[in-house]
Every structure is written in structure tokens, then in C-alpha cells.
C-alpha positions in Angstrom: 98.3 108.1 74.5 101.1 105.8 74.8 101.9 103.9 77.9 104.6 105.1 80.1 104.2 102.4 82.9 106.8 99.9 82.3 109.0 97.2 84.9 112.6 97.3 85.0 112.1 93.6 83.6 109.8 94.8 80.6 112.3 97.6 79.4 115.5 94.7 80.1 113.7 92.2 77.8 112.8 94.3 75.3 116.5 96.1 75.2 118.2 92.4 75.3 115.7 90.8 73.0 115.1 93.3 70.4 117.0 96.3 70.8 120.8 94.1 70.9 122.2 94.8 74.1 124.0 92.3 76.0 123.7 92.1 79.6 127.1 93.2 81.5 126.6 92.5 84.8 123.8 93.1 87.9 124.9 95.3 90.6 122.7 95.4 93.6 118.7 95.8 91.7 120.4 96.9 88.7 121.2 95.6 85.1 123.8 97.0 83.3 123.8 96.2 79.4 125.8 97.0 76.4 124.9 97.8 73.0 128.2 97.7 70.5 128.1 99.6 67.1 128.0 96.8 64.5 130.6 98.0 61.7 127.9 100.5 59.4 127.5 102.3 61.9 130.8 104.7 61.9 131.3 107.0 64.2 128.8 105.5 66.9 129.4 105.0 70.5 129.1 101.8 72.2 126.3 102.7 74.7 125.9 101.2 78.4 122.4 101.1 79.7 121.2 101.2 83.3 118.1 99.4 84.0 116.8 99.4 87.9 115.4 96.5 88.5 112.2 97.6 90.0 108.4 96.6 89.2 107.5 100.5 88.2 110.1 102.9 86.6 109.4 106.4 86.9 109.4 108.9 84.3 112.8 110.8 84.9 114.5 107.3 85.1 112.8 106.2 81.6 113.8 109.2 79.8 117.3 108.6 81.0 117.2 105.0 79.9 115.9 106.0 76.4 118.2 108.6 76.1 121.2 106.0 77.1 119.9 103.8 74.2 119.9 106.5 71.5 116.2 106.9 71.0 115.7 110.1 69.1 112.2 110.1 70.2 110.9 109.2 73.7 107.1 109.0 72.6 108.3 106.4 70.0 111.0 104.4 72.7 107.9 103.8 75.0 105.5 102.7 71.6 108.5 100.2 70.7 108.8 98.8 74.6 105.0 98.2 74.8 105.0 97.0 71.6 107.7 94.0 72.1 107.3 93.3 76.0 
């Protein structure tokens, strides 16, 4: 079973590092990033992705965050977080 017990700051790196998003801004314990479409992808969406900040994110909150980044499937979105944190 994959791991579902990730830090704001593992799923942050991993989006920034790997995934291309660019950090927007912090407001309060959240960090706000932005992924823009490169020009093969047509009709894509740039997609703004809210990370709390916190040292455990919960289950509800990590769905949200994988469906904000366009992960098709979650199961695979947590292997590719524990794989590159």
C-alpha cells in the first residue's frame, strides 16, 4: 500500500521540483503555486495549487491538492510524491 502520510513541505518540493509549478506567493501557512500549460498542451488550464504548510496533511486536503494538479489517479499522485520527496 502506498503511503498517504506526507508534509506540506514534501508535497511543495516535489510539485516545484518535479512536477513545474512555480511558487506564487505564501499567505499565512500556505503556499500557493502555479503550473502554466507549456504550448502542446492546447486546451489546458493553467492550474493554481494550494499547499498548507503543515507537518501532516490529511486525506480530504491531499485529494484536493492532487485533483488541483490534474492527477488522473490519486493512488499514482501519492506513488509519484513518495517517490521524489
Amino acid at each position: 500500500m502506498v503511503t498517504r502520510d506526507f508534509s506540506g513541505e514534501d508535497v511543495y518540493k516535489v510539485l516545484a521540483n518535479v512536477g513545474g509549478f512555480q511558487h506564487v506567493r505564501t499567505t499565512g501557512d500556505h503556499l500557493i503555486l502555479r503550473w502554466d500549460p507549456p504550448e502542446s498542451h492546447e486546451n489546458t488550464d493553467t492550474r493554481t495549487v494550494i499547499v498548507p504548510a503543515h507537518d501532516s496533511i490529511s486525506i480530504g486536503t491531499l485529494h484536493d491538492i492532487a485533483d488541483d494538479a490534474g492527477a488522473e489517479n490519486f493512488e499514482a499522485f501519492c506513488e509519484w510524491i513518495d517517490e521524489n520527496r
